[in-house]
C-alpha positions as CSV (number, residue, x, y, z in Angstrom):
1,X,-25.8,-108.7,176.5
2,X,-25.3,-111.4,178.5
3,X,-28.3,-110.9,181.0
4,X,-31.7,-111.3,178.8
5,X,-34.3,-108.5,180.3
6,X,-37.8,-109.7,181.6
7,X,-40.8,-110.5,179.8
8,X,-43.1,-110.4,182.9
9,X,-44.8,-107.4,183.4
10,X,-43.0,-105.0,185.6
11,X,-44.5,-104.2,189.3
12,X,-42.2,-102.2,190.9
13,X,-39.2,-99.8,189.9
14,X,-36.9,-98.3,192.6
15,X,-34.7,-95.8,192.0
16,X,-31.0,-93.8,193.3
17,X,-31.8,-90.7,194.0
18,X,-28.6,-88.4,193.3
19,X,-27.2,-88.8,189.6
20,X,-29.6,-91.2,188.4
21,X,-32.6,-88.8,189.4
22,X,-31.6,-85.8,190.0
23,X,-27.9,-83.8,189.8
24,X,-26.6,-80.9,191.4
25,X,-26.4,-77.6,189.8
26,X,-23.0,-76.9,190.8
27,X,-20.2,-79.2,191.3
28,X,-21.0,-79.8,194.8
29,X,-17.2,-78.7,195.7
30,X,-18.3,-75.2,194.0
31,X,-21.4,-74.5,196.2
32,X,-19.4,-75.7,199.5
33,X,-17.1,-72.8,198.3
34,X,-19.6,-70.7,197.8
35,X,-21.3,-70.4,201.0
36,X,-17.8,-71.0,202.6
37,X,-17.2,-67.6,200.8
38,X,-20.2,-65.6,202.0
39,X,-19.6,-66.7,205.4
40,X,-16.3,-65.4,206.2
41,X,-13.9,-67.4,205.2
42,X,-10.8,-65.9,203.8
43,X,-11.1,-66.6,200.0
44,X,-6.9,-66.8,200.4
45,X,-7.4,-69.7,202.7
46,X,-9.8,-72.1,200.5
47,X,-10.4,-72.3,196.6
48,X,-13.4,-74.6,195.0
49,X,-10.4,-77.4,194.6
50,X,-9.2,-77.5,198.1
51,X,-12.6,-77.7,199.2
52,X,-12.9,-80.9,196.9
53,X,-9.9,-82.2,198.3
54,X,-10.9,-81.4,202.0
55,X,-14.5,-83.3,201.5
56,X,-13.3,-86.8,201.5
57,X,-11.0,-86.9,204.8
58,X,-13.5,-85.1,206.8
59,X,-16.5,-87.6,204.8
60,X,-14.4,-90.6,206.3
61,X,-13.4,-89.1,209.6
62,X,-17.2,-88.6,210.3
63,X,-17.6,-92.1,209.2
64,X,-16.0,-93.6,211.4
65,X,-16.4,-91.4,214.2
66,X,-19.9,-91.2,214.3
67,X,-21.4,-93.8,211.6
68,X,-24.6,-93.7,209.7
69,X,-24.9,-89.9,209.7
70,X,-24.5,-89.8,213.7
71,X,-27.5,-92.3,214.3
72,X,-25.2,-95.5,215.9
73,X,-22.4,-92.8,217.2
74,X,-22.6,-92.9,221.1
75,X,-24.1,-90.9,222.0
76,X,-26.3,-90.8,218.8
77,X,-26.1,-87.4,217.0
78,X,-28.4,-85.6,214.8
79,X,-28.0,-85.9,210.8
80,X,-28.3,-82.0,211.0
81,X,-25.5,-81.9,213.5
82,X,-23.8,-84.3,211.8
83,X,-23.4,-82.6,208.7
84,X,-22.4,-78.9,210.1
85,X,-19.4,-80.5,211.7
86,X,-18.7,-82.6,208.1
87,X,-18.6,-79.2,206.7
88,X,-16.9,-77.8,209.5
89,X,-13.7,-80.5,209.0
90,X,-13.9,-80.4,205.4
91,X,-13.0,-76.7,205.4
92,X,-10.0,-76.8,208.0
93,X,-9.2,-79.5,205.4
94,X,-9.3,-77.7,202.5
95,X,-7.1,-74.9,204.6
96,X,-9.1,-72.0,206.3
97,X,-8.1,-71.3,209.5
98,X,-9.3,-72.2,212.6
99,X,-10.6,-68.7,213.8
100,X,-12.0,-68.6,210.4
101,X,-13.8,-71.7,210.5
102,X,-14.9,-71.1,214.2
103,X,-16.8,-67.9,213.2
104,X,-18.3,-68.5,210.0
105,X,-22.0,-67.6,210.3
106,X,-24.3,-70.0,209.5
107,X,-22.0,-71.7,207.2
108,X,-23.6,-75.3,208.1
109,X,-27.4,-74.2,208.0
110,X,-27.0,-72.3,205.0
111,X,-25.2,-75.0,203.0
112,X,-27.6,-77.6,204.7
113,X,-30.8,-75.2,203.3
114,X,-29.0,-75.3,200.1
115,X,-28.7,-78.8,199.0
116,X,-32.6,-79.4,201.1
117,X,-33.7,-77.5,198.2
118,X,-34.0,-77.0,194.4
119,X,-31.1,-74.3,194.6
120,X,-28.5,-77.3,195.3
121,X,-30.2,-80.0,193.2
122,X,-31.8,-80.4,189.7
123,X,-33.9,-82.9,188.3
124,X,-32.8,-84.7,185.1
125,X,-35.1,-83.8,181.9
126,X,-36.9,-86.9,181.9
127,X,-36.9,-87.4,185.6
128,X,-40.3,-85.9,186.5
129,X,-41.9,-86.6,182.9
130,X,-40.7,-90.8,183.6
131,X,-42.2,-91.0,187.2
132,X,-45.3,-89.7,186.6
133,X,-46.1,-92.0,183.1
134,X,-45.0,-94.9,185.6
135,X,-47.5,-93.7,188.0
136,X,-50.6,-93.6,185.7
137,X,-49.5,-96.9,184.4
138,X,-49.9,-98.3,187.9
139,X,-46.4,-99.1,188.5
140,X,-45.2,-98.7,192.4
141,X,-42.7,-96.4,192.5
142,X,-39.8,-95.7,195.3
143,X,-36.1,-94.8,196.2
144,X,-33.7,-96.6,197.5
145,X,-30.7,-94.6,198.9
146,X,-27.9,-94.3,201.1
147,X,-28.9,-91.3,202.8
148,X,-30.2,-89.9,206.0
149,X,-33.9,-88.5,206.2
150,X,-32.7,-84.9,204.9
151,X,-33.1,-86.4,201.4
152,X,-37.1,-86.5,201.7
153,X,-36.8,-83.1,201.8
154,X,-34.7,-82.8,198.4
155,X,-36.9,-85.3,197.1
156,X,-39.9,-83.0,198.0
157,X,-38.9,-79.7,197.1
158,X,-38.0,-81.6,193.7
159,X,-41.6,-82.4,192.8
160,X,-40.2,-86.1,193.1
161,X,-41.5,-87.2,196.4
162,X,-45.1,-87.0,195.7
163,X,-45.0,-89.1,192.4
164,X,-43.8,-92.0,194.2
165,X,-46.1,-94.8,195.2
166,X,-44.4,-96.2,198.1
167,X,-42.1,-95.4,201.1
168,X,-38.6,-94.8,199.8
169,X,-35.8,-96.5,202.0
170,X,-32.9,-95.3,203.4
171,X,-29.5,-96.7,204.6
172,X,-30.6,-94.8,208.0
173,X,-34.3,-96.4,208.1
174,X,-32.4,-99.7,207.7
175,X,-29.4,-99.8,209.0
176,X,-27.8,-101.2,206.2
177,X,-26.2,-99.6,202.7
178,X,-25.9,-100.3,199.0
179,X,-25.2,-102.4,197.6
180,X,-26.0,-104.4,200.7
181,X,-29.4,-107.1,199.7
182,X,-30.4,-106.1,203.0
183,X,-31.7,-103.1,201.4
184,X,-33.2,-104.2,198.7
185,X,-34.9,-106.3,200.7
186,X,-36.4,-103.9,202.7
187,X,-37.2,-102.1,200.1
188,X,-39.8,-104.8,198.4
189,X,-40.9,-105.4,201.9
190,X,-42.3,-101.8,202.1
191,X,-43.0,-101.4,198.9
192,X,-45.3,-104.8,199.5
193,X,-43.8,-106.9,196.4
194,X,-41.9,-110.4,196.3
195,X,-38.5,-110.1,195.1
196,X,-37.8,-111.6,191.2
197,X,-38.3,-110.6,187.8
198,X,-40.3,-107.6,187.4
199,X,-38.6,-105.8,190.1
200,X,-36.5,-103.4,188.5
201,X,-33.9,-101.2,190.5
202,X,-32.4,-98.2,187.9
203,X,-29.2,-96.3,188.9
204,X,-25.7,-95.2,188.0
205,X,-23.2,-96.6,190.5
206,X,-22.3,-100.3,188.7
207,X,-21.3,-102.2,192.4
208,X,-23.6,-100.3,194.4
209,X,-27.2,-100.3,192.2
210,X,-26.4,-102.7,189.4
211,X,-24.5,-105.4,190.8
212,X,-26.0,-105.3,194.5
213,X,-29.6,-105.0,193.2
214,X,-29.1,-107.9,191.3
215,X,-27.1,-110.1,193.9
216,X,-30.4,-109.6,196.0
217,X,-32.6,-110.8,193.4
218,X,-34.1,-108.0,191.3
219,X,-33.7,-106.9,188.0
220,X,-31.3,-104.2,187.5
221,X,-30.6,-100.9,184.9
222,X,-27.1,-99.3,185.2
223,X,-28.5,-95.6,183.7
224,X,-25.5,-93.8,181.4
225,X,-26.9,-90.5,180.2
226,X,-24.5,-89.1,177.3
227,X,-22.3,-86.4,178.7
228,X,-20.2,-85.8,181.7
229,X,-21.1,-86.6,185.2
230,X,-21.2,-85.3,188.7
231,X,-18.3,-85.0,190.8
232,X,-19.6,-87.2,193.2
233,X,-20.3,-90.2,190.8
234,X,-19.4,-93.7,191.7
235,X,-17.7,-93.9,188.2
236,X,-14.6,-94.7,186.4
237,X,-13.8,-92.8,182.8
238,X,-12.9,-96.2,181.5
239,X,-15.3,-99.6,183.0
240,X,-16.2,-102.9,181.8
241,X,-19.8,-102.8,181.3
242,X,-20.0,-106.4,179.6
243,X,-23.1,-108.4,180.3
244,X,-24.4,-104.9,182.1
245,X,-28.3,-104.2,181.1
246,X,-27.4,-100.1,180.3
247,X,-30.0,-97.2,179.7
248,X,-29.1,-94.3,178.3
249,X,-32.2,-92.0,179.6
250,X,-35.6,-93.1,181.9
251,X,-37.5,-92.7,178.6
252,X,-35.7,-95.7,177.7
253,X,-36.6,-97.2,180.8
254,X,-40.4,-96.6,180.6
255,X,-40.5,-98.0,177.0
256,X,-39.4,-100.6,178.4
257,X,-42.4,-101.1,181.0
258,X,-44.6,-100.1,178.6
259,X,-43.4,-103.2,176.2
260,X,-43.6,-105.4,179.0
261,X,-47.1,-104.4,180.1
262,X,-48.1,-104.8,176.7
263,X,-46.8,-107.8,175.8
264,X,-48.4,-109.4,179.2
């Protein structure tokens, strides 16, 4: 590999939340279904695939219509408003009527319950086991996501968001995104740690964790489990990971730390 790792001890590690810490149980397409299903809408109108197909017009439309999950829209909106209307335009898109759409109970809370919780989401194997061996080593620990503050309660209901050490930050905290350095920035700055080797950010989108971590300054780990991926990955069946610092699992990653603490 073409980028030697760090000998210094490590101080920080930050971590992506969604695929690198945890995964949902259904393809995310399948739950949206789902619920879609239970409240009302004609299963002749939408199958799981339309639904996947509706997501990303009605994900850009809200983009640029109301940007960072409603908070610089004008007026602002709320990222729970923001989201029932997402799910609202991704269903016309995937082809249920309007009528349906208009009177599907709950459709938005129930689906916004669903992925605030462990019912949506799963943590990896080694997710839970990883953070809390960083922890007693006395490694800060935080997140760094493009997300709205919905995610804490994911994190929470996870068991994740109490093992970490420090603040997480989020694209809406900050007003920036991955693989912006703004964010990475911010990041160290709450987390109370220069920027440099040492400073290790771990996820599983190459341009937005591996190569925007690094072009801020921190050391970086582009995490490949074996086996398929989530829909929703940033991720290419065939990618030139040349000169990329890889892990296949976060046990790799905290042998890793434990080397380096050793070795110090």
């Amino acid at each position: 590999m073409s980028h030697a790792r760090g000998k210094t001890p490590v101080r920080l590690v930050l971590f992506d939340v969604f695929d690198t810490l945890c995964t949902p149980r259904l393809p995310i397409h399948e739950q949206y279904h789902e619920e879609a299903i239970r409240a009302g809408i004609s299963p002749s109108s939408i199958s799981p695939e339309s639904v996947r197909q509706g997501f990303k017009p009605a994900f850009k439309e809200m983009e640029r219509q109301f940007p960072l999950y409603g908070k610089l829209a004008k007026p602002p909106v709320s990222p729970e408003a923001w989201w029932a209307e997402l799910i609202r335009r991704c269903m016309l898109h995937a082809g249920a009527s309007q009528s349906d759409v208009d009177t599907a109970t709950g459709l938005g809370e129930s689906l916004l319950t669903r992925f605030e919780s462990d019912h949506g989401y799963r943590d990896f194997d080694d997710t839970l086991r990883c953070l809390q061996a960083l922890k007693d080593l006395g490694i800060k620990i935080s997140v760094v996501s493009n997300a709205d503050p919905r995610i804490l309660k994911t994190l929470d209901s996870l068991n994740i968001l109490p093992l970490l050490t420090c603040p997480p930050t989020l694209s809406w905290d900050v007003e920036a995104s991955k693989p912006s350095a703004e964010i990475y920035q911010a990041a160290c700055r709450l987390c109370g740690e220069d920027i440099g080797e040492g400073v290790i950010m771990v996820g599983d989108e190459l341009k937005a964790d591996y190569h925007g971590a690094r072009a801020a300054g921190l050391e970086a780990r582009l995490i490949r489990r074996d086996g398929e991926w989530s829909d929703g990955a940033a991720r290419r069946a065939e990618e030139d990971l040349k000169g990329v610092e890889v892990v296949r699992s976060l046990d790799e990653l905290l042998d890793e730390v434990r080397h380096r603490a050793g070795s110090s």
